[in-house]
Backbone as CSV, one residue per row, in Angstrom:
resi,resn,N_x,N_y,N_z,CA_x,CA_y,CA_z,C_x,C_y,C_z
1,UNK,-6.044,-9.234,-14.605,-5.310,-8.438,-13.644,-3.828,-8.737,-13.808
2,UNK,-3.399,-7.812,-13.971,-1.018,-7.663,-14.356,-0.965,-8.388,-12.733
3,UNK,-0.101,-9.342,-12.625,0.702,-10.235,-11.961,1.055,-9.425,-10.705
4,UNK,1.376,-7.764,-11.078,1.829,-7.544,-10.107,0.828,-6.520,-9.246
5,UNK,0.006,-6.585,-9.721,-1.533,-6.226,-9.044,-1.938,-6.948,-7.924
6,UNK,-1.877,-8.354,-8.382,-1.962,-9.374,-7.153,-1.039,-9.612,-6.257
7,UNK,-0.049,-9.251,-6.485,1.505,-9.296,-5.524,0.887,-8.054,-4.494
8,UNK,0.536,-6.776,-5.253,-0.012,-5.871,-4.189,-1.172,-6.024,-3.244
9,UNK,-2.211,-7.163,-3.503,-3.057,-7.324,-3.439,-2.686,-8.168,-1.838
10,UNK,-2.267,-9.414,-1.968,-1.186,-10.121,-1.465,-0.914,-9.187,-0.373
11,UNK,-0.380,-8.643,-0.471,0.663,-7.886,0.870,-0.183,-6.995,1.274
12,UNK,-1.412,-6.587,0.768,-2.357,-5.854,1.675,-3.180,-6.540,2.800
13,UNK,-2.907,-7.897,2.603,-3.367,-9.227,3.822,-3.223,-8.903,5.094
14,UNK,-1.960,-8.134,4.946,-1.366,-7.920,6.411,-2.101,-6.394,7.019
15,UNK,-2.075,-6.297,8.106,-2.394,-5.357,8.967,-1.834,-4.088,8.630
16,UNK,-0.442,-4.364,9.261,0.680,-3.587,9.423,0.615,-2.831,8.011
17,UNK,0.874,-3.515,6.622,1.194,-2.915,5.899,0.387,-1.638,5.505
18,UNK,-1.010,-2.346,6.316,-2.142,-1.093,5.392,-2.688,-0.144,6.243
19,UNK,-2.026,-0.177,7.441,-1.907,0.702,8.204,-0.439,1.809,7.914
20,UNK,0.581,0.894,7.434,1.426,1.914,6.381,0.825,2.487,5.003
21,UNK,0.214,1.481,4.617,-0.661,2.879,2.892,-1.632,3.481,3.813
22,UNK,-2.240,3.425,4.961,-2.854,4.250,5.492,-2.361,6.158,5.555
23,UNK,-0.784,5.597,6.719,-0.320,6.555,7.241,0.673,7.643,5.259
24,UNK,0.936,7.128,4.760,1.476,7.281,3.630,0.335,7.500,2.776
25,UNK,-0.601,7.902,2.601,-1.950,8.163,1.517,-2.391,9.301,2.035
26,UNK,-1.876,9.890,3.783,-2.003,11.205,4.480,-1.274,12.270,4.165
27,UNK,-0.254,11.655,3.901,0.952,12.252,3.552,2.387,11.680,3.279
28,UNK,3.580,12.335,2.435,4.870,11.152,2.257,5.252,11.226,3.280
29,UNK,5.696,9.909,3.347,6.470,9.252,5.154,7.557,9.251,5.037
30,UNK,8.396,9.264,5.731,10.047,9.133,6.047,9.363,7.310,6.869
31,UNK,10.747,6.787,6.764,10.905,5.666,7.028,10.770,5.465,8.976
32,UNK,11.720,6.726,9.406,11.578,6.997,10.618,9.916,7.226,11.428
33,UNK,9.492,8.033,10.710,8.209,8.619,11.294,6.950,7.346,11.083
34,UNK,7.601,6.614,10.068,6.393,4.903,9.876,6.598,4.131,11.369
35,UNK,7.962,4.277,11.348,8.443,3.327,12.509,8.079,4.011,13.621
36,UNK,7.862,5.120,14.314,7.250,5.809,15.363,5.783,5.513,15.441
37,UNK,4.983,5.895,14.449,3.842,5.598,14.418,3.372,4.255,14.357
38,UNK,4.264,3.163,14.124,3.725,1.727,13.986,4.033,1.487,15.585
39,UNK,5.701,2.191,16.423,6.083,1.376,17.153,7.056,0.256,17.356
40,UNK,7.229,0.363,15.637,8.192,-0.570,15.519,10.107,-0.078,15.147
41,UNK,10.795,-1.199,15.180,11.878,-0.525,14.059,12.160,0.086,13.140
42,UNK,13.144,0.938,13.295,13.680,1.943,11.772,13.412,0.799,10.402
43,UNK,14.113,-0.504,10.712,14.776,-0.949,9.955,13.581,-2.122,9.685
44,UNK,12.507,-2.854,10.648,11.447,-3.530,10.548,10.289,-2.283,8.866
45,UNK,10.118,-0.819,9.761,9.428,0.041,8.676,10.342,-0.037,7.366
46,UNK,11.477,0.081,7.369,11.829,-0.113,5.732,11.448,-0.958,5.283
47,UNK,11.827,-2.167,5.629,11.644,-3.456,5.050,10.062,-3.489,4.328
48,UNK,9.054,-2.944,5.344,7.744,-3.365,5.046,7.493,-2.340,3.560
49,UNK,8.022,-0.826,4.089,7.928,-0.475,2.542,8.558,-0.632,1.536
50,UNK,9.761,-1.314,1.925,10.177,-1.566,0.738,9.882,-2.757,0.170
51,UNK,8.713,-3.091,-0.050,8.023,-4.765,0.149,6.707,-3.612,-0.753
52,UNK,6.040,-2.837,-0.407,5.314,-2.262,-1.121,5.661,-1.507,-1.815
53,UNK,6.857,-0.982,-2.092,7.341,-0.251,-3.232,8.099,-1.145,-4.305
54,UNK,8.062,-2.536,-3.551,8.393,-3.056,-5.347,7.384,-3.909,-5.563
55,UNK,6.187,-4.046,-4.570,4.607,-4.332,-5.428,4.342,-3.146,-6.491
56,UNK,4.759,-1.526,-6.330,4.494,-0.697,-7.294,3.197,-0.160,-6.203
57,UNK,3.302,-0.258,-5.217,2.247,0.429,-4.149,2.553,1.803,-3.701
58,UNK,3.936,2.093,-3.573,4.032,3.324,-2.910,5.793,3.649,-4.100
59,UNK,5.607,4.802,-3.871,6.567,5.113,-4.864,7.854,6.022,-3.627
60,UNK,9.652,5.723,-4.076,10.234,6.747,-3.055,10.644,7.901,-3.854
61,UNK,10.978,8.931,-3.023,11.536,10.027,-3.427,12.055,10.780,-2.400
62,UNK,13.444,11.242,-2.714,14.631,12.260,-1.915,13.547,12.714,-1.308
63,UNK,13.920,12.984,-0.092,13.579,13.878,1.367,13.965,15.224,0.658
64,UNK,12.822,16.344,0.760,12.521,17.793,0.582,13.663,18.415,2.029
65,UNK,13.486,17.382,2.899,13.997,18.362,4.029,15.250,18.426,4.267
66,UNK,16.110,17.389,4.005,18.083,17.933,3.789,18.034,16.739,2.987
67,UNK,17.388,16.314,1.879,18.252,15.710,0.398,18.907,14.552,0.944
68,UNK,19.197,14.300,2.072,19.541,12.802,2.107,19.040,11.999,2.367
69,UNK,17.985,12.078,3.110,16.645,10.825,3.039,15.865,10.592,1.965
70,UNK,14.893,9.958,2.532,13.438,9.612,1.378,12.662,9.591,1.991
71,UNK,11.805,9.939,1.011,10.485,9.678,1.887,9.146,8.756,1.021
72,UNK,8.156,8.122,1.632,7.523,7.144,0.535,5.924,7.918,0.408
73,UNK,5.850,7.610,-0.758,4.297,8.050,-0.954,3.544,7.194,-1.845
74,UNK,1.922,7.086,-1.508,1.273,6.267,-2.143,1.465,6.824,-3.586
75,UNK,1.866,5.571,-4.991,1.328,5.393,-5.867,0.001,5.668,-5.942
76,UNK,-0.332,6.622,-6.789,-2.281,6.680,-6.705,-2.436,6.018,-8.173
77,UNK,-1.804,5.758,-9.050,-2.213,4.895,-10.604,-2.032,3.803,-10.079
78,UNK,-1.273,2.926,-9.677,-1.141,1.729,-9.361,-2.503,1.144,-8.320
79,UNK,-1.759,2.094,-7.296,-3.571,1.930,-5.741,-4.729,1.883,-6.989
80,UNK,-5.069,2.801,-7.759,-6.535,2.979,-8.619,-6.534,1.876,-9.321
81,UNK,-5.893,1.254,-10.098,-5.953,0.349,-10.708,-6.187,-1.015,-9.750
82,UNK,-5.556,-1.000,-9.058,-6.171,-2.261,-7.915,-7.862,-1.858,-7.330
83,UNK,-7.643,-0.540,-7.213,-9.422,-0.894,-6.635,-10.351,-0.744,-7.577
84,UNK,-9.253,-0.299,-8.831,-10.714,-0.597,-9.950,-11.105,-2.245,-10.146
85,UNK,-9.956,-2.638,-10.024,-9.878,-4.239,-10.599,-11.115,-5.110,-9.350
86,UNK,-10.531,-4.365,-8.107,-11.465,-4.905,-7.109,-13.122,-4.573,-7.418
87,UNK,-13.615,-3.220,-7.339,-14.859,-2.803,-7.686,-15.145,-3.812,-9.119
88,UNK,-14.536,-4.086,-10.002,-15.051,-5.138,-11.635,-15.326,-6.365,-10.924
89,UNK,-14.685,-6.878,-9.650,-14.652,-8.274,-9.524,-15.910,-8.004,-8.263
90,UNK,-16.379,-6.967,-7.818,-17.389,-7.168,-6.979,-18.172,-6.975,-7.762
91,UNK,-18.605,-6.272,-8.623,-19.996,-5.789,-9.846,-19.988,-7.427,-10.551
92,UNK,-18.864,-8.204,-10.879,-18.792,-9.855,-11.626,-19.834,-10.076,-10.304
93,UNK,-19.935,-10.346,-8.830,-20.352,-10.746,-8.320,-21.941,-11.128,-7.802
94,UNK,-22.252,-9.628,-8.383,-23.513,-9.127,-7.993,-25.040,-9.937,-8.439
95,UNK,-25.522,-10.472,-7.684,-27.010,-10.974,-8.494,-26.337,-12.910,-8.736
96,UNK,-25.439,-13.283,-8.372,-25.192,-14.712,-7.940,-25.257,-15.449,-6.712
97,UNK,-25.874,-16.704,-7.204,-26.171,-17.089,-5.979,-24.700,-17.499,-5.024
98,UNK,-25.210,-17.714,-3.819,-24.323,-17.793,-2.840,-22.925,-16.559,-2.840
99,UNK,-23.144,-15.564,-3.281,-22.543,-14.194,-3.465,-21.666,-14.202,-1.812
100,UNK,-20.888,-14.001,-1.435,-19.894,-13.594,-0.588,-20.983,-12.228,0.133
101,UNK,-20.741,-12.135,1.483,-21.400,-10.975,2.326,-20.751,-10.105,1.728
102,UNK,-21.100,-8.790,2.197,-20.829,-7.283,1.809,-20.049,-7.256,3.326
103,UNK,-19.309,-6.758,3.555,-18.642,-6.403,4.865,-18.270,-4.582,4.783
């Protein structure tokens, strides 16, 4: 697994964040509309994506709606590649003893 697979991996620990690739995998987010929907700060929601956009989790791009914002959207090659890596390391698992629960 690339180094920075696990960095993404890592920061999906948290709640918050994956309730941001949640809200951002619906559709691209403005930084504003993360922070409404979390509840939190303008400036708390940047931070967090910009914490997953240089894991290579969510990718930015200019705001469609007046060109001076951004807005973030899930990476889907990067996301796929992490849950492929995950699904290889649960199939490694399968049929050993003391195997980890299924949750």
């Amino acid at each position: 697994m690339p180094r920075r697979n696990g960095v993404g991996i890592a920061l999906l620990a948290d709640p918050t964040r994956r309730r941001i690739m949640a809200l951002c995998a619906e559709a691209p987010r403005r930084p504003s509309s993360v922070a409404r929907a979390l509840s939190v700060s303008r400036s708390t929601a940047t931070r967090q994506l910009r914490l997953l956009e240089q894991a290579g989790l969510l990718t930015r791009r200019p705001s469609n709606l007046d060109g001076r914002g951004v807005v973030y959207l899930i990476d889907r090659t990067r996301v796929g590649a992490i849950m492929a890596w995950l699904a290889g390391t649960r199939v490694s698992w399968d049929g050993r003893e003391g195997d980890p629960p299924v949750v």
